[in-house]
Each structure stands twice: as structure tokens, then as C-alpha cells.
C-alpha positions as CSV (number, residue, x, y, z in Angstrom):
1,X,-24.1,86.7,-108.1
2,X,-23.3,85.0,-104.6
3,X,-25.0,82.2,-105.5
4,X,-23.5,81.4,-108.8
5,X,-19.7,81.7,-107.2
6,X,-20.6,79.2,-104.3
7,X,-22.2,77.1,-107.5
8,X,-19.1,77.3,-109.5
9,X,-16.8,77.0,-106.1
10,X,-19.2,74.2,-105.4
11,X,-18.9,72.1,-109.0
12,X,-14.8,73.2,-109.0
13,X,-14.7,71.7,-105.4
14,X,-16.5,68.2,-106.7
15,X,-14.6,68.2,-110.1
16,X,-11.4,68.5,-108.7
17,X,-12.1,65.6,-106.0
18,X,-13.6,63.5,-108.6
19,X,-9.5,63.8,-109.7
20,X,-7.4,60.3,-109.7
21,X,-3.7,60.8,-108.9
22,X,-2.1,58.8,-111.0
23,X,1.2,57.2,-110.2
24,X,3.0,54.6,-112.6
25,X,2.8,51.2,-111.5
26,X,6.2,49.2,-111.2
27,X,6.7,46.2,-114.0
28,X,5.9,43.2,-112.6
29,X,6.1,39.8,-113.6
30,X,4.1,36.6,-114.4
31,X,3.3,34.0,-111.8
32,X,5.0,30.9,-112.1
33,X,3.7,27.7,-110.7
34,X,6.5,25.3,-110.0
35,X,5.2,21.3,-110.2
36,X,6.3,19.1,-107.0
37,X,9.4,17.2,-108.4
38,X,9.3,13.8,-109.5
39,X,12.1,11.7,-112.0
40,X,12.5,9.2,-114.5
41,X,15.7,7.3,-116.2
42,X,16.6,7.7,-119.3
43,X,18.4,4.5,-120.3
44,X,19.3,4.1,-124.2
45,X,21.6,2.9,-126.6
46,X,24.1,5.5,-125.4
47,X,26.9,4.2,-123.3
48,X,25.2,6.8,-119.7
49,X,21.8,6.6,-118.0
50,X,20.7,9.1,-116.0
51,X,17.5,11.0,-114.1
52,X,15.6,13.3,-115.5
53,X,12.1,15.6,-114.6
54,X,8.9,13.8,-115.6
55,X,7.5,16.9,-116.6
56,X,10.3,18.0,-119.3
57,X,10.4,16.6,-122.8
58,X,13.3,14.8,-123.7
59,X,14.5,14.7,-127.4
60,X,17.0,12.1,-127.8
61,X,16.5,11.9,-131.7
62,X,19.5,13.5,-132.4
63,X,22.8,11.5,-133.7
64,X,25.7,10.2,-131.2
65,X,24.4,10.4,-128.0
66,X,23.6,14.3,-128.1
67,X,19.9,15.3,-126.6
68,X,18.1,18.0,-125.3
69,X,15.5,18.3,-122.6
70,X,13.0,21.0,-123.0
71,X,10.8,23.2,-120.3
72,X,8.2,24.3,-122.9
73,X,6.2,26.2,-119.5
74,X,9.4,28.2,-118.8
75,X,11.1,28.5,-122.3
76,X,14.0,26.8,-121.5
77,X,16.5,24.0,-122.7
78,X,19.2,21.8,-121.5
79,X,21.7,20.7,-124.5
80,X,23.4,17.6,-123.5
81,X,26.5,16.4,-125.8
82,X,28.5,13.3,-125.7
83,X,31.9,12.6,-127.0
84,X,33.8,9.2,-127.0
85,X,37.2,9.7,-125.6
86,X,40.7,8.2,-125.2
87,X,42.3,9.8,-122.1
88,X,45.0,11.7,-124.1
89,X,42.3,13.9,-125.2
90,X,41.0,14.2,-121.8
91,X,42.6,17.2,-121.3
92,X,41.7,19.1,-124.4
93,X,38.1,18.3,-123.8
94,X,37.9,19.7,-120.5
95,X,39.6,23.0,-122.1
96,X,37.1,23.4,-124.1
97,X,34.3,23.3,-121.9
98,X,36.1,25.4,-119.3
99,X,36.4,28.4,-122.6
100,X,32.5,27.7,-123.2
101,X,31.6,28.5,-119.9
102,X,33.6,31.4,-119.5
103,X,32.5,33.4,-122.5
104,X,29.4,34.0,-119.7
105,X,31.8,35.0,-117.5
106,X,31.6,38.9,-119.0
107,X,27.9,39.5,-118.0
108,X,27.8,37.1,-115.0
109,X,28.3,38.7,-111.4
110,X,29.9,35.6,-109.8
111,X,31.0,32.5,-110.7
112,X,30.8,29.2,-108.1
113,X,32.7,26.4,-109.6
114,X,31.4,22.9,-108.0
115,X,34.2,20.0,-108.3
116,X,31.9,16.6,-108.5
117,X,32.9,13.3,-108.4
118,X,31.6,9.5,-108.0
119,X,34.8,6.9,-107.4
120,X,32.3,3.9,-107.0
121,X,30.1,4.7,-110.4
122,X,33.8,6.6,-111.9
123,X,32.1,9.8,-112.9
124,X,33.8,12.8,-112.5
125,X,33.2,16.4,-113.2
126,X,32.8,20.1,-112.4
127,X,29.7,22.7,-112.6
128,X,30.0,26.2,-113.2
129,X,26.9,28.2,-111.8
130,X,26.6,31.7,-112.8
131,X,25.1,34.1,-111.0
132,X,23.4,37.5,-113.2
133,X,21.9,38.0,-117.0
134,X,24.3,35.5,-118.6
135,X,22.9,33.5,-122.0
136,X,23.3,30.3,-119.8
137,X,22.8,30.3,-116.1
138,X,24.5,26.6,-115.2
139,X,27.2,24.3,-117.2
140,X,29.0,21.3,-116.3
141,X,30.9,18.5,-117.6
142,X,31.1,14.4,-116.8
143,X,33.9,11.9,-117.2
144,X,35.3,8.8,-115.9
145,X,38.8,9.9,-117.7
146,X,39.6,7.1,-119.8
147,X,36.3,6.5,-122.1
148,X,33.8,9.0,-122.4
149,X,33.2,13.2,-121.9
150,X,29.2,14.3,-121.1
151,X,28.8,18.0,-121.2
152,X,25.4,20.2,-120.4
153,X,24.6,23.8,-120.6
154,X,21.2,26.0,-119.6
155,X,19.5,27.7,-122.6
156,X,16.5,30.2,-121.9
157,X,15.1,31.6,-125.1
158,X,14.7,34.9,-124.7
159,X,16.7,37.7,-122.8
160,X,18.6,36.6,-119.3
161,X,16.5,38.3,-116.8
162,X,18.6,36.8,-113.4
163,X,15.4,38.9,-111.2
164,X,12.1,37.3,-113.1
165,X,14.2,33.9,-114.2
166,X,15.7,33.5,-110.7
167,X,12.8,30.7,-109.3
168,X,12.9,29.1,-112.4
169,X,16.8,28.8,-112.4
170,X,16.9,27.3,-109.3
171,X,14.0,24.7,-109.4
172,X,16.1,23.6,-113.4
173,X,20.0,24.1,-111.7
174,X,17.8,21.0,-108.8
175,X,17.1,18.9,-111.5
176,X,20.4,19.5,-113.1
177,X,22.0,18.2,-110.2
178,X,19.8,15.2,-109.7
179,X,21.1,14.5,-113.2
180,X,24.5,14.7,-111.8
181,X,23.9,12.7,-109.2
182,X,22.2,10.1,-110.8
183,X,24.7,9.3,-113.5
184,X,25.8,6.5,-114.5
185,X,28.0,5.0,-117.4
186,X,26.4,2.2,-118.7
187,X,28.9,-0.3,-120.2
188,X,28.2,-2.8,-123.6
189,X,25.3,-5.4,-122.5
190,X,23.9,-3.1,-119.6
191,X,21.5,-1.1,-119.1
């Protein structure tokens, strides 16, 4: 009888060793490689040239100067729209981007507003940079007040995610600036 307790104690013993713990794992997310950065000009019929990632697609088929420049690898789109302008509507066009990028305003955490401006190429303009799950994460608009209005906004396409988006945010928002930078109107017969 001894011997088949210390058996059974035995086989319990190695059975309940044999046990994993388990503990849940936390979510984690996918590794993103981010290429070293490198630009080209887009120069076109349209009346601006500008820089723009070598590794993004841009889809300039669209009518009057309005394009898009896609990141298949991270899901995410830049819609650029251009407007010919007199300077009295100036003022109304500004507006309206200003109410475009605060409807993001509601989910965003912070906002940093980024005054921009060019005297010697006369572009002008402001960013807005919004900081948590908003549907666009950067916006901004370009003028030299008399002619023209250039306005961008940052698409993902799928749900804002600020903690597993936030590298890819910031290595679009540094090309987004380069564009900025790099702008230029382009009047008749140049380019």
C-alpha cells in the first residue's frame, strides 16, 4: 500500500510540474522598416513644383491640379488640392481649411499650429499637427495671397492608432515638411 501512495505522490508530483503557467501575452505590433530618405520634384502642368519621397506613388491623374501621394507599405495617403484664387477670396479659403482641421480637434490630445512662410519664393502658410487617434494626424495649407491656395491633409486607412502609427507619422509629417519647404509656385513658361 506504501508503495503505491509514494507512486501516485510520485506521478502527482511529475504531472503537476509538467504544468505551464500560462499568462496572457500583451498585443504587440508589426515591425516597420523605415527606408533612408531620398526626394524627387514633381514639376507639371500645374502652376507649383515641389519635393516629394522616391518611395511613394504619386497620382497626379486627377483634374485641376488635385493629387494624391500614396504609402501602399504603411496604408497611408496624402490628398493634395489646389484652388486658383483672387485675394478677396483669400480669406474664405483659409476658413475653410482652419474648420477642416478642427473637426480632428475632438479626438486629438493637442494641437501645435506651425505658421510657415517663404518671402523670397512668396509662399505662405500654416500646419496643424495633431497629436492622438485623430482620422488625420497632420494638415496644412500654402499661398502666396494673391493667385493661388495649396492645401494637404494625412489619410491612414484604417483606425487612428497614435501608439502603433506614431513612427510612421513622424517619418510622413518629415516628408511633409520637405514638401513645404521645397515649394515653389511655378509661373506660365516655367518650370
Amino acid at each position: 500500500m506504501m508503495k503505491v501512495l509514494v507512486s501516485l505522490f510520485v506521478i502527482s508530483v511529475l504531472l503537476y510540474s509538467c504544468e505551464e503557467t500560462y499568462s496572457p501575452k500583451p498585443s504587440g505590433f508589426h515591425r516597420i522598416d523605415l527606408n533612408k530618405k531620398s526626394y524627387q520634384t514633381y514639376e507639371a502642368d500645374c502652376p507649383f513644383s515641389f519635393d516629394y519621397p522616391v518611395e511613394s506613388l504619386l497620382d497626379d491623374k486627377q483634374e485641376n491640379c488635385w493629387m494624391n501621394i500614396h504609402y501602399p507599405q504603411f496604408g497611408s495617403t496624402i490628398h493634395l488640392s489646389y484652388v486658383p484664387i483672387d485675394s478677396s477670396e483669400l480669406a474664405k479659403h483659409i476658413e475653410d481649411s482652419r474648420k477642416l482641421a478642427m473637426k480632428h480637434l475632438v479626438k486629438a490630445n493637442d494641437i501645435k499650429e506651425v505658421l510657415f512662410q517663404n518671402k523670397d519664393s512668396k509662399v505662405y502658410g500654416l500646419s496643424y499637427d495633431f497629436e492622438g487617434n485623430t482620422a488625420s494626424n497632420y494638415q496644412f495649407f500654402l499661398t502666396d495671397s494673391n493667385n493661388h491656395f495649396f492645401r494637404g491633409a494625412m489619410y491612414f486607412n484604417m483606425a487612428p492608432n497614435a501608439d502603433s502609427l506614431g513612427p510612421v507619422i513622424d517619418y510622413i509629417k518629415l516628408d511633409l515638411e520637405k514638401l513645404i519647404e521645397s515649394f515653389k509656385w511655378v509661373e506660365d513658361g516655367e518650370g
